[in-house]
C-alpha angles and dihedrals in degrees: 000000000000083000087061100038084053084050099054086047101061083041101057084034093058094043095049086046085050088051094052097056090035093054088040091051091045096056083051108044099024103024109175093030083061094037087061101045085049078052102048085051122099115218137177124231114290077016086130103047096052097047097036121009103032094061092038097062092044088056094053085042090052089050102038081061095054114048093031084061086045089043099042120111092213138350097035105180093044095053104036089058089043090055091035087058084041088061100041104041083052102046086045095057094038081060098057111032096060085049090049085045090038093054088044091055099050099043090056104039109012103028095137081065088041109133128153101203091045082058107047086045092042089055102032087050098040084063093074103092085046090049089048100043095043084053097057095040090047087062096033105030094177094072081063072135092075090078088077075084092067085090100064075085090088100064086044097056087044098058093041088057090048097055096028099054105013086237116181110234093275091056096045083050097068100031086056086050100044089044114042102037084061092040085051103039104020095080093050084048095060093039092063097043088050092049089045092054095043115099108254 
C-alpha cells in the first residue's frame, strides 16, 4: 500500500512539474490560447501560489544555490544559502506586494472588474518570462543581457488583462502599468534592501 501511495505521488509530482513548464512556456510561446485556458480554470484563493509560484521560486532558489556555491571565489556554501534566501525572500514578496498594489488599485478605480482570484492569477502568471530568465542567468551569468526580456512582461500582462477582466484598452492601460513595472522592479528592490541591511 505504502509502495503505491509513493508511486501516485511521483506521478501526480512529475505531472504537476510537467504543467508548470507547460503553462510558463505557454505564456511565452502562445500567449492569449494560454491566457484563456489560466481564465476557464477554477481556483481557489492562494491557488495560484501553491501550483505556480510556490515551486517556481523554490526552483530558482535550488538553483541559485547551486551554481552561486560553483561560481563563488571563497566560502561556497555560505555564500551559495545567503543568495538562495535572497532569492526566495525577494521573489516571495514580489509576489505579494503587486498583488497588495494590484487589489488596491482595483478596489479604488476598477471595482466593478474587481476579482480576487483574476488577480492573484493575472500576477502569479505575468512572472514566467522573470523565473525562466533568472534561471538561466543564475547557470550562465554572462548572458546577465537576457533580462532586456524582462520586459515582454508587458505584452503578457496586457493580454492577461484583456482576457481576465475583460478591460477596454484604457483600463488595460493602467492595469498593465500598475502591474508589470512591480512584477519587473520589485524583486531587484528587495534584493537591495535585503543586501543593505546585511552585515559586511
Amino acid at each position: 500500500m505504502k509502495n503505491i501511495c509513493t508511486f501516485v505521488a511521483r506521478i501526480k509530482m512529475k505531472r504537476n512539474i510537467l504543467n508548470i513548464f507547460g503553462r510558463t512556456w505557454g505564456l511565452m510561446m502562445s500567449t492569449t490560447s494560454t491566457w484563456e485556458e489560466i481564465a476557464a480554470e477554477n481556483d481557489r484563493p492562494n491557488g495560484v501560489f501553491r501550483k505556480f509560484v510556490l515551486p517556481w521560486v523554490c526552483m530558482v532558489s535550488l538553483i541559485v544555490l547551486v551554481f552561486d556555491a560553483v561560481y563563488a571565489d571563497s566560502n561556497y556554501l555560505r555564500t551559495g544559502l545567503i543568495n538562495a534566501v535572497i532569492a526566495a525572500v525577494s521573489l516571495i514578496g514580489a509576489y505579494y506586494i503587486p498583488l497588495a498594489l494590484t487589489s488596491s488599485f482595483f478596489r479604488k478605480k476598477m471595482i466593478e472588474h474587481y476579482d480576487g482570484i483574476q488577480i492573484e492569477k493575472i500576477i502569479g502568471y505575468s512572472f514566467a518570462v522573470l523565473y525562466v530568465i533568472r534561471v538561466v542567468t543564475s547557470i550562465i551569468p554572462s548572458l546577465f543581457f537576457l533580462h532586456i526580456l524582462d520586459v515582454y512582461t508587458i505584452y503578457i500582462v496586457w493580454e492577461g488583462s484583456r482576457i481576465l477582466f475583460n478591460a477596454d484598452e484604457d483600463e488595460r492601460s493602467k492595469i498593465m502599468l500598475i502591474i508589470s513595472l512591480s512584477i519587473i522592479f520589485t524583486p531587484a528592490i528587495i534584493k537591495k534592501i535585503i543586501f543593505f541591511m546585511l552585515p559586511v
